[in-house]
N, C-alpha and C positions, 0 to 999 in steps of 0.2 A: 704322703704315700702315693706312689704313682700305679694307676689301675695298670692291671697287665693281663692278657686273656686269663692267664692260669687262674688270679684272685676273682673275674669275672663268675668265669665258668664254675668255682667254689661256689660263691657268693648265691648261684642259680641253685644249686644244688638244695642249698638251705631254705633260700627265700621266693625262688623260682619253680619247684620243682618239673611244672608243667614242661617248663623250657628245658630243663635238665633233660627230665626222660624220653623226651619225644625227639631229642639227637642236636638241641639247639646250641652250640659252641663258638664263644669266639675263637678269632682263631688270629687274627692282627689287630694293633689297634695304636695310634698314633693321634698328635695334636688334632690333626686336622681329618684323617677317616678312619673309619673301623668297617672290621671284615665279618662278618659270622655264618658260618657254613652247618647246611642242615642237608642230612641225606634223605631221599625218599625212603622209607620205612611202613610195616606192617604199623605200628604204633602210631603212624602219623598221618596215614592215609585215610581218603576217603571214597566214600563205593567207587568211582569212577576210575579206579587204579591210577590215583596223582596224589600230592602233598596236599593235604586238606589245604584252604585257607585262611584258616585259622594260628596254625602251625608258622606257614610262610608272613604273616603280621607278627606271631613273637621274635620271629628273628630277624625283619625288617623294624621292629619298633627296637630292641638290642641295638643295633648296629646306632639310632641316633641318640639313644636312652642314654649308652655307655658314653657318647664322647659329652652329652651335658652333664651329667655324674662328674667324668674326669675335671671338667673347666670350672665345676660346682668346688669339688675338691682345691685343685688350685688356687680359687680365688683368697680360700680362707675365709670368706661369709657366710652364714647363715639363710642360705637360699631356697626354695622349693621351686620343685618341677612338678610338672601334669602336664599331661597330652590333653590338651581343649578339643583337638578335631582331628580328623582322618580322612584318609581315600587310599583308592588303590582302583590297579589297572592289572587287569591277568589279559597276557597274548598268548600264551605257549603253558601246555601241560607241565605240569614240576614234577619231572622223575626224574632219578638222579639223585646228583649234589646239586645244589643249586647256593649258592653263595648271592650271599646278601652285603649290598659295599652301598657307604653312607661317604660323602666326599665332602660336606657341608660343618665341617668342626669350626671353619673360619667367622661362620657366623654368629657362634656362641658368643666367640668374646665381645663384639659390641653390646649385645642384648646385656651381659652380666654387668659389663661395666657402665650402661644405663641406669641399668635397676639400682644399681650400686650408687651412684649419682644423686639419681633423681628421688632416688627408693620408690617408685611407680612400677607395679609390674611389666614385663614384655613379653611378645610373642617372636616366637620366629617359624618360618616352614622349614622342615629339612627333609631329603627324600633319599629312597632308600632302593637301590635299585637289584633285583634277582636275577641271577644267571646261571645259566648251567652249565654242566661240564663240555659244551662244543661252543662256548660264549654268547649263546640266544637269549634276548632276555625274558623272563618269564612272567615276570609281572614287576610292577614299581609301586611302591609305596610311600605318601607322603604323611607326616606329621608335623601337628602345629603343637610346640609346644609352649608354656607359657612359665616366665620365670618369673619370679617377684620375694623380694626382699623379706624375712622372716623379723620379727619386732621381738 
């Protein structure tokens, strides 16, 4: 079954809901990147009239979450994911849309077919970068996540 924003965005609904309500959507999503757009909102905001930061790491951790999900799914193995670590960089206020794009799908596939190999878990970074509707970026997001073979 091939993920597709629509089954995404469902899937939030049920098991996300934070992400659901606070406007968090994908919106493309393909082998190698995924798009997810969050608008500034009353719901999402914080005193400082911007996108909390809270809000812009759910839909920066989506954007690399979905594409190890989808290569999870492909493989046909019994895999596990977790984020081991994080960071993030804010330059620019997030008001607006601000669209979140992950371009690092490429590096799943080795890590999967490691694990899969060696059965040893792996890590990989993947980063996640924010922009807004005049193309400024507002903040970058990276994540380590860590795959490793289920018994």
């Amino acid at each position: 079954m091939k993920l597709t924003p629509r089954k995404i965005n469902l899937f939030n609904l049920f098991k996300l809901p934070a992400a659901y309500f606070t406007g968090v959507r994908v919106t493309e999503i393909d082998d190698v990147s995924c798009t997810v757009s969050v608008k500034h909102r009353w719901i999402n905001q914080n005193p400082f009239n911007s996108m909390f930061w809270a809000v812009q790491g759910i839909a920066a951790e989506l954007t690399t979450g979905a594409l190890v999900l989808g290569k999870i799914k492909t493989s046909g193995k019994n895999i596990s994911m977790l984020v081991l670590n994080n960071n993030a960089t804010f330059t620019k206020k997030a008001t607006g849309r601000i669209n979140f794009i992950c371009k690092d799908g490429y590096k799943i596939d080795e890590a999967i077919n490691k694990t899969i190999e060696t059965g040893e878990g792996q890590t990989i970074w993947m980063q996640s970068v924010g922009i807004n509707s005049e193309g400024i970026e507002v903040s970058t997001f990276n994540f380590e996540w860590t795959l490793k073979l289920k018994k």
